[in-house]
C-alpha positions as CSV (number, residue, x, y, z in Angstrom):
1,X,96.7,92.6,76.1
2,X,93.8,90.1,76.2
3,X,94.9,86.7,75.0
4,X,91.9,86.0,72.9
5,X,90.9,89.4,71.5
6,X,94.5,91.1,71.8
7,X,94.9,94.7,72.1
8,X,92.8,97.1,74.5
9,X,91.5,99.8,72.7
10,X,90.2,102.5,75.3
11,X,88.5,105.6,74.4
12,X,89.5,108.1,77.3
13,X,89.7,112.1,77.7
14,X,93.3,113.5,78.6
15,X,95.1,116.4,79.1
16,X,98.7,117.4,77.6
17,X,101.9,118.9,78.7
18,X,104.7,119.1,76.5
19,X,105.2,115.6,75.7
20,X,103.6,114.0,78.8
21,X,100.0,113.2,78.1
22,X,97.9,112.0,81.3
23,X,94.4,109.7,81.2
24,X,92.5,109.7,84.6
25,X,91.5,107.1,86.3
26,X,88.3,108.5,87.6
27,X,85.7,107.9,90.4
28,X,83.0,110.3,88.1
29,X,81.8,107.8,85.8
30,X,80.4,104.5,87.3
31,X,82.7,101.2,87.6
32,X,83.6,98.5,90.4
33,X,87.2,99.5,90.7
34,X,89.5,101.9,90.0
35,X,92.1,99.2,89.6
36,X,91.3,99.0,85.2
37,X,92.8,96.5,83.0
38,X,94.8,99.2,81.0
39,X,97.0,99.8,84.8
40,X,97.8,96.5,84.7
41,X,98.2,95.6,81.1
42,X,101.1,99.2,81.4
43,X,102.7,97.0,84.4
44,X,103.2,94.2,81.6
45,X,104.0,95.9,78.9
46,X,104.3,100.1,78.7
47,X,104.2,100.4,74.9
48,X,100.9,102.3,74.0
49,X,99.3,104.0,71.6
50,X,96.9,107.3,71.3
51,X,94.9,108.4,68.6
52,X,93.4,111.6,68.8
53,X,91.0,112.2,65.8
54,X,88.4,114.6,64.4
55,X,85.5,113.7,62.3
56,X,83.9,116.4,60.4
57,X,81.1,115.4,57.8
58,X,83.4,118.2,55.6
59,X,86.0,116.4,54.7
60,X,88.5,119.0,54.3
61,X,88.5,119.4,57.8
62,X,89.3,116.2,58.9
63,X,92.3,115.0,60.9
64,X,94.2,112.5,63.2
65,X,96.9,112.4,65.9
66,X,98.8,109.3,66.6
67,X,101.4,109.2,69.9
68,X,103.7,105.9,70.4
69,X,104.5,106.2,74.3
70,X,105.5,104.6,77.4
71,X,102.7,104.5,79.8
72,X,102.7,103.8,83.3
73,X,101.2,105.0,86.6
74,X,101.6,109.0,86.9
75,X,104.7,109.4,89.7
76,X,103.6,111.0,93.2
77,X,105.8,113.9,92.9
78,X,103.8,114.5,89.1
79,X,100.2,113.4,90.5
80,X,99.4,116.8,91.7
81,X,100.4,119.0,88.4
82,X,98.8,115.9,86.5
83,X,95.4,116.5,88.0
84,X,95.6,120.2,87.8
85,X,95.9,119.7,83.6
86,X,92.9,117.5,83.9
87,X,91.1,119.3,86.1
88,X,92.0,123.0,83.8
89,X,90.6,121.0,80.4
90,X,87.8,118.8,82.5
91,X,86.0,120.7,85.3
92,X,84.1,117.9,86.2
93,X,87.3,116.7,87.8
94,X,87.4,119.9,89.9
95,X,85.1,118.1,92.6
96,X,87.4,117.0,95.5
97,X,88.6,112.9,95.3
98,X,87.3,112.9,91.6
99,X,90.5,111.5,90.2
100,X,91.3,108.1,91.8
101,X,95.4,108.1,90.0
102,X,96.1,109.2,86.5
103,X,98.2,107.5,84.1
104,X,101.3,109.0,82.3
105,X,101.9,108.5,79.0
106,X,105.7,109.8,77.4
107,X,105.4,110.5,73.7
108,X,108.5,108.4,71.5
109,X,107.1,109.0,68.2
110,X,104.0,111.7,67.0
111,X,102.6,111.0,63.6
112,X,100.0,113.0,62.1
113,X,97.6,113.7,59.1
114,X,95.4,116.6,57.7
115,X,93.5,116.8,54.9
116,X,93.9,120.4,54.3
């Protein structure tokens, strides 16, 4: 949390299993560390929050996701099955040293809405 502007909101890509979600930390897109904000605002404080949506200009179709977790760094003995979701739903990360640590997220609550 930033103490002038508050919450973080982060877009980021992810990849599920069961009710463990995990965001990348990534060395694909361009940034001067892979030490982020959001890794160390999860050391202060693990509550987070994910909304997943999709925006259709039909709006029968459209629809949102909403996961209350606790977030922290992904555990060695998880890292590896971790990067293999992201790397099945992302084959950019496929490229060798892509993935710098992945967080973990563990759903509490999922809410959810549809129109149809």
């Amino acid at each position: 949390m930033h103490p002038e502007r508050g919450v973080d909101a982060v877009p980021v890509v992810f990849a599920l299993d069961g009710r463990r979600i995990f965001l990348p930390i990534d060395r694909v897109k361009a940034k001067r560390t892979t030490r982020l904000r959001r890794l160390r605002n999860l050391e202060a404080d693990p509550r987070c929050v994910l909304l997943v949506e999709s925006y259709t200009d039909d709006w029968e179709d459209l629809w949102w996701v909403r996961v209350h977790a606790q977030g922290s760094q992904c555990p060695a003995e998880r890292l590896a099955d971790a990067v293999s979701a992201l790397e099945r739903r992302h084959p950019r990360y496929t490229e060798p040293g892509s993935i710098a640590t992945v967080i973990e997220l563990v759903a509490d609550t999922i809410t959810g809405w549809a129109a149809r």
